[in-house]
C-alpha positions in Angstrom: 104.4 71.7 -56.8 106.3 75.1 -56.5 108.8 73.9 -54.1 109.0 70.7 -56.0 110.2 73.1 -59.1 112.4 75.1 -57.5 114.5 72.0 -55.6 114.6 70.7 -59.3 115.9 73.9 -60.6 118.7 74.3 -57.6 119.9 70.3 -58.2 120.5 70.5 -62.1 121.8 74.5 -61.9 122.1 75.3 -65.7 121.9 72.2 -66.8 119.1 70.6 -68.4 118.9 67.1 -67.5 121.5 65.9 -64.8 122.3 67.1 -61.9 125.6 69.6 -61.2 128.6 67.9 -60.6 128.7 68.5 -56.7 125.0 66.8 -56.3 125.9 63.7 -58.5 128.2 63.2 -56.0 126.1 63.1 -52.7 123.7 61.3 -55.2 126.6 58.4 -56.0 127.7 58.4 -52.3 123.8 57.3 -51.1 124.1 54.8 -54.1 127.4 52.9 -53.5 125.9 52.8 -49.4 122.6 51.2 -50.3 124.0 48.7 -52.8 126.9 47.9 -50.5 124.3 47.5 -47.7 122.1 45.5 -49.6 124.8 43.1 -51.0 126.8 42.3 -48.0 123.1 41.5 -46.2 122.2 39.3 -48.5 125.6 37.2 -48.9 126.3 36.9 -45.0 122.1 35.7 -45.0 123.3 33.1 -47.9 126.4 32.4 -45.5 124.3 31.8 -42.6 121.1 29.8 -44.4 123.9 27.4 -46.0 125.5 26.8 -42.5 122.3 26.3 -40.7 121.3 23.6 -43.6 124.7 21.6 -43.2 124.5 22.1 -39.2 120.7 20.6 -39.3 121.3 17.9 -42.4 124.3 16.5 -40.5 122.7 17.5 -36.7 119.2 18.2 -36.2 116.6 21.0 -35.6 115.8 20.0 -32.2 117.2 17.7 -29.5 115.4 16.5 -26.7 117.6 15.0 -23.4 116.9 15.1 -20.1 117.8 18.1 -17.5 120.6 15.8 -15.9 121.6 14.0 -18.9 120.1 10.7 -17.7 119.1 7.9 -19.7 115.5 8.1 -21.9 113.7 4.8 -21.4 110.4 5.5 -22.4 111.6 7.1 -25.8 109.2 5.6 -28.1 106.1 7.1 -25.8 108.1 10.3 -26.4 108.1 10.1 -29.8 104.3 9.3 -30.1 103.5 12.3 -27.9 106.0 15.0 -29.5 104.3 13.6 -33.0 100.6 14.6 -32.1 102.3 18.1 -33.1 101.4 19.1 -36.9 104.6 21.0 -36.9 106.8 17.8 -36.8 108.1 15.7 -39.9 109.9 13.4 -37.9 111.1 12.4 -34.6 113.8 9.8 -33.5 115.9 8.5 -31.0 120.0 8.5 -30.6 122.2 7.4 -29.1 125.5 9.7 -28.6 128.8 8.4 -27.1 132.8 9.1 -27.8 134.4 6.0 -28.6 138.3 5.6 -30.3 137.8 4.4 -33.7 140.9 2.2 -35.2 142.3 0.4 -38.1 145.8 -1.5 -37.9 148.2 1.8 -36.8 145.7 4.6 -37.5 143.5 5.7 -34.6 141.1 8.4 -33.8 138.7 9.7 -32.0 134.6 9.5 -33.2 131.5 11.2 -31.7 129.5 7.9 -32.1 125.8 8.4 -33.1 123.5 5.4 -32.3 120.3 5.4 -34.9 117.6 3.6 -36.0 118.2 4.4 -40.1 114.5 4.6 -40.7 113.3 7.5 -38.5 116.7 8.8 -39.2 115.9 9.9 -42.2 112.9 11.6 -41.6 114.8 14.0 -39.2 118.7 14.3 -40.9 119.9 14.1 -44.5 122.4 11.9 -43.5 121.5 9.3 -46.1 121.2 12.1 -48.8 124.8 13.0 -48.6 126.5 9.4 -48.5 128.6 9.1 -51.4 130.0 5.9 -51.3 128.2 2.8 -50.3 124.1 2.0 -49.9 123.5 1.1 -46.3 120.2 0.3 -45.5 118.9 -0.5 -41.9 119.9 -3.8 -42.0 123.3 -3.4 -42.7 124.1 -1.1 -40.4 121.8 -3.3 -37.5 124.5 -6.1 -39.3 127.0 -4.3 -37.4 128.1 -1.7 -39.8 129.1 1.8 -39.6 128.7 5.2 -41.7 132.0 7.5 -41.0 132.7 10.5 -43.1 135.0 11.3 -46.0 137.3 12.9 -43.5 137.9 10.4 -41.2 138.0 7.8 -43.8 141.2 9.5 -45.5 142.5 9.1 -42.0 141.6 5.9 -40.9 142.8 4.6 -44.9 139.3 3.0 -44.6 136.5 2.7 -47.3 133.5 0.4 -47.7 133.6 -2.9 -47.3 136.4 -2.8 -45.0 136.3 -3.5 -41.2 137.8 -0.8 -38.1 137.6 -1.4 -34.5 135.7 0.9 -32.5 137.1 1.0 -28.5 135.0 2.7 -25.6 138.3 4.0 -23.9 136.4 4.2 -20.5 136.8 0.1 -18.6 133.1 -0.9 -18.9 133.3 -4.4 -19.4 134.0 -7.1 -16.4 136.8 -10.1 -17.5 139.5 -12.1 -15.0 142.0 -9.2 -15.3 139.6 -6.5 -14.3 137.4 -3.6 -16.0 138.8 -4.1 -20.1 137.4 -1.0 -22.5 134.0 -2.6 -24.4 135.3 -3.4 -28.3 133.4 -4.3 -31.1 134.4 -4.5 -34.8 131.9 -2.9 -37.7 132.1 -3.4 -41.3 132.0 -0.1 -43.2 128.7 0.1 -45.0 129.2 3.9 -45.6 130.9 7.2 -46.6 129.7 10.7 -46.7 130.0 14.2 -47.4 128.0 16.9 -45.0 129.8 19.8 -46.4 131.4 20.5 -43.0 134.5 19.2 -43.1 135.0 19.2 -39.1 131.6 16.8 -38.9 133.2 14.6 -41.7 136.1 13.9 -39.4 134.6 12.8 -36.1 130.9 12.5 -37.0 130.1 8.2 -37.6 126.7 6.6 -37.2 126.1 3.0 -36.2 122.9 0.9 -35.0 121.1 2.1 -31.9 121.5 -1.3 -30.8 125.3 -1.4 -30.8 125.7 1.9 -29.5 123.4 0.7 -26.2 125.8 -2.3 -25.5 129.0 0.3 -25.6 126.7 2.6 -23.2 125.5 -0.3 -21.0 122.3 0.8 -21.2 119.3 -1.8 -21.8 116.5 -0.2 -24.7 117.4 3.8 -23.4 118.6 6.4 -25.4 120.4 9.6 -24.6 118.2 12.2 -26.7 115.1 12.4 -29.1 116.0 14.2 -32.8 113.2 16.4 -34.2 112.6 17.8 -37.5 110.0 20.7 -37.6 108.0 22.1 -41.3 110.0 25.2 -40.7 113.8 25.6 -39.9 113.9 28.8 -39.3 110.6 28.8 -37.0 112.4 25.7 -35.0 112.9 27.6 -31.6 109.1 28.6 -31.0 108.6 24.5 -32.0 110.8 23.8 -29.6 108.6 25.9 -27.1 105.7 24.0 -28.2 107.2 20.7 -27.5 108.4 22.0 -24.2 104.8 22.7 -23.4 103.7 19.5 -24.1 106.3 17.2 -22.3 107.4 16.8 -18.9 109.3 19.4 -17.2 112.4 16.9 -16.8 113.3 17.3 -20.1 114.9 20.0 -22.3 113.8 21.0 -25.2 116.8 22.9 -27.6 116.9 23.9 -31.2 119.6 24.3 -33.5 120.5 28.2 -32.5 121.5 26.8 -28.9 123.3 23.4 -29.1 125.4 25.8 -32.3 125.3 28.9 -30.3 128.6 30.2 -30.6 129.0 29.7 -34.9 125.3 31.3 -35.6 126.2 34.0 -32.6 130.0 34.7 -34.4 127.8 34.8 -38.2 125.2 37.4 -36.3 128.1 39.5 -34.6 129.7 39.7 -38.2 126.7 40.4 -40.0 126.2 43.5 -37.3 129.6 44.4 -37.6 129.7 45.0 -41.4 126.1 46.3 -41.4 127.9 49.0 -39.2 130.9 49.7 -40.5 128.9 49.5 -44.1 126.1 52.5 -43.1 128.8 54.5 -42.3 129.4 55.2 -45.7 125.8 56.1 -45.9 126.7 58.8 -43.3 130.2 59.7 -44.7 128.0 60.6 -47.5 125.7 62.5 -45.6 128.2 65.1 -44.4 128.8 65.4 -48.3 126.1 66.2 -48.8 125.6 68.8 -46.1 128.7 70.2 -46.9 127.0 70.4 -50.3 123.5 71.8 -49.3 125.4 74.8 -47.1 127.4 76.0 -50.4 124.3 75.6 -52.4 122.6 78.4 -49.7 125.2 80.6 -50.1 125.0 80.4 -54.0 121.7 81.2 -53.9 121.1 83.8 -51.2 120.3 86.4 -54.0 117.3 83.9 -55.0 116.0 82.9 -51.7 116.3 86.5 -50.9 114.2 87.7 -53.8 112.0 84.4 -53.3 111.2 85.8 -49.9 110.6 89.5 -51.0 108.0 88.1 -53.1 106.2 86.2 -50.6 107.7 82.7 -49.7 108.2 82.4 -46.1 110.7 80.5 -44.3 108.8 77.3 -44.2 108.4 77.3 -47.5 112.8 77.9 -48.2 113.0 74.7 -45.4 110.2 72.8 -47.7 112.7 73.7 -50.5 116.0 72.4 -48.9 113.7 69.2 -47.3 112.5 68.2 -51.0 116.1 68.7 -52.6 117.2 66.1 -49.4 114.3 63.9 -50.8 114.6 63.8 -53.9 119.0 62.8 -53.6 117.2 60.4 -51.1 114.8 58.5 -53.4 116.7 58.8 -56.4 120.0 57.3 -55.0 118.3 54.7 -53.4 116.2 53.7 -55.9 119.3 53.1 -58.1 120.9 51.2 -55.4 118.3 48.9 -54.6 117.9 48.4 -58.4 121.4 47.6 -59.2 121.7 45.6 -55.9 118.7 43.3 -56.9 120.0 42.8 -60.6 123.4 42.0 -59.4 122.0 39.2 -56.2 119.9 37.7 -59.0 122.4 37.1 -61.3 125.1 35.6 -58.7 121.6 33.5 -57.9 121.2 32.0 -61.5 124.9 31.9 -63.3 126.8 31.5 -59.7 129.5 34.5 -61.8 131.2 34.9 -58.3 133.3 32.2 -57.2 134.5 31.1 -53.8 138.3 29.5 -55.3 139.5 28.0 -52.2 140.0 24.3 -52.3 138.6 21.9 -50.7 135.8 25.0 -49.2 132.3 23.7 -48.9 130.9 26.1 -51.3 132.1 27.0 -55.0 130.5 30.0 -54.9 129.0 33.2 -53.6 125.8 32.1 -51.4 123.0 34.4 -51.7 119.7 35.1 -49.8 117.3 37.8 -50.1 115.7 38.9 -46.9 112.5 41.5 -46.9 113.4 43.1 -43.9 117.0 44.3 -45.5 115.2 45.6 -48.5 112.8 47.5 -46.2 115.3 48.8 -43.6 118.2 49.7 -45.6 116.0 51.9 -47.9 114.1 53.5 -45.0 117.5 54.1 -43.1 119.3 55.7 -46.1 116.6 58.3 -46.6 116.1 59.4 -43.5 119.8 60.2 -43.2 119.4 62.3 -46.6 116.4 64.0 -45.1 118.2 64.8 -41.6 121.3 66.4 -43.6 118.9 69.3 -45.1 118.0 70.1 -41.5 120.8 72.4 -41.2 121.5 73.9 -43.8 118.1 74.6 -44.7 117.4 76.4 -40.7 120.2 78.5 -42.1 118.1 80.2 -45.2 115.3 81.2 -42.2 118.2 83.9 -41.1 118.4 85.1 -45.1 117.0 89.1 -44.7 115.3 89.7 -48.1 115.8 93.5 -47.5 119.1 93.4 -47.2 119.9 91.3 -49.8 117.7 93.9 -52.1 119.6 96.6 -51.0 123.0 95.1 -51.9 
């Protein structure tokens, strides 16, 4: 309690209530740090949640292919085995080849997904985010197609309306030699993943019709997974691994993305970095402040010490007024930071205004382990910066300060 009292007294100085001038400073500088922290943490989380739902409701959680890229022929006993897992929602097969895509003059290029519609759904949200047409499995077995928004502003193509689709590789025997395989599909839909790069090569047709463009008889290139728990997906994955034959691998959606969840990580670092400097920019405040406030109040730690206190008990002092900055500013941080993350979370007040952007406005996610480490980390930092100074009051000579 007594050095509790005296670190009190040393903070406010003559005033009564607040702080002096110079330690509302080192207490704002640990404030702006931890509410930064905490903000930019919890909007690069939102980032990263958002994209990880658009990469797995276009995509999936987990794709299963063999080690040499081989056709799957017995898929559907697969399917049963990987389902005995009470983890799974869903499993299905695909079938994934590049094709051209064309209608009168305008061509492109389509990453063509083969499905069967209704175990598709159980694994993507592909049918959740079609905004034009109602395709049902039997339209789309009818030889129909689902293409994006994208490539449907390309192509000048919307539903109802037929485009050819072209394997550019000679597969298919005729008098003149090896002719590219063509079929033409009726567009039975249009959608809107959200990621507008998917939307312009992304199209699904009927696991059948992407077979005869592969050649293959009933094989498929992969098995799609959907697990309870995105974010748990990789040690699913594992599981699954476990369970099937060793020819196959087993990948979640942190590997076949890699490189955009391992360029939203390295950003996230980056500003976590260059954000906790301010925490230690602060800190040298702060000690700059703490070794004025010793030589202020020699006098007093030298009478203190006449009357008794030892030097651990001047260090307790210095420790506690390190503390208390500590606590204080981040307390207010964390405050300010939670009231501010859950009001962009209900009224949305920050907007993102860039056209035609996936998001209208400023994603936010919460995370525990932010709101446990950014707290810890700022007051340790305030506790280290009292180190010094306060080693400093141990060389304080009571006598000598009497005598003078």
């Amino acid at each position: 309690m007594f050095h509790i009292i005296i670190a009190l007294r040393y903070l406010k100085g003559r005033k009564k209530i607040f702080f002096t001038f110079s330690n509302m400073l080192s207490l704002l500088g640990i404030v702006i740090g931890v509410f930064s922290l905490l903000v930019v943490s919890s909007v690069m989380n939102g980032f990263d949640s958002d994209m990880r739902n658009r990469v797995i409701g276009s995509k999936a959680e987990i794709k299963i292919h063999k080690e040499d890229y081989s056709p799957i022929s017995n898929y559907n006993e697969l399917i049963e085995k990987i389902s005995t897992n009470k983890k799974v929602i869903g499993a299905a097969p695909v079938c994934d080849i590049e094709l051209m895509i064309q209608k009168e003059k305008d061509l492109a290029s389509t990453l063509c997904y083969g499905i069967d519609l209704e175990k598709q759904k159980n694994v993507t949200e592909i049918l959740n985010k079609i905004v034009v047409g109602v395709p049902d499995k039997k339209t789309l077995d009818d030889d129909g197609i689902i293409i994006g928004m994208d490539l449907s502003l390309t192509l000048n193509a919307t539903v109802g309306e037929y485009i050819q689709l072209t394997s550019p590789i000679g597969t298919q025997p005729s008098p003149f030699g090896l002719l590219p395989k063509s079929k033409k599909l009726k567009v039975v839909g249009i959608y809107i993943s959200g990621m507008p790069e998917y939307d312009r090569v992304y199209t699904y047709i009927s696991l059948k019709n992407s077979q005869y463009f592969l050649g293959y008889e009933d094989e498929v290139t992969q098995i799609e997974v959907k697990s309870v728990n995105p974010s748990r997906s990789a040690r699913i994955a594992n599981e699954i691994q476990d369970k099937i034959n060793s020819d196959y691998v087993v990948e979640d959606w942190s590997e076949f993305e890699a490189n955009l969840f391992n360029a939203i990580k390295m950003e996230k670092a980056v500003m976590f970095l260059v954000l906790a400097l301010m925490i230690i920019i602060a800190s040298f405040n702060m000690s700059g402040n703490y070794i004025k406030l010793v030589t202020e109040k020699r006098v007093e730690i030298g009478v203190l010490k006449s009357m008794g206190a030892s030097g651990k008990d001047i260090v307790k002092v210095f420790i506690y007024i390190g503390a208390i900055i500590g606590i204080f500013g981040t307390l207010i941080g964390l405050v300010l930071a939670v009231i501010v993350l859950y009001a962009q979370m209900k009224f949305h007040f920050i907007v993102i205004p860039v056209s035609g952007f996936p998001l209208q406005w400023l994603p936010v996610e919460m995370r525990m382990l932010d709101f446990i480490l950014v707290p810890v980390l700022a007051i340790m930092i305030s506790l280290l910066t009292t180190l010094h100074p306060a080693g400093r009051t141990v060389k304080i000579d009571p006598m000598k300060i009497i005598r003078n």
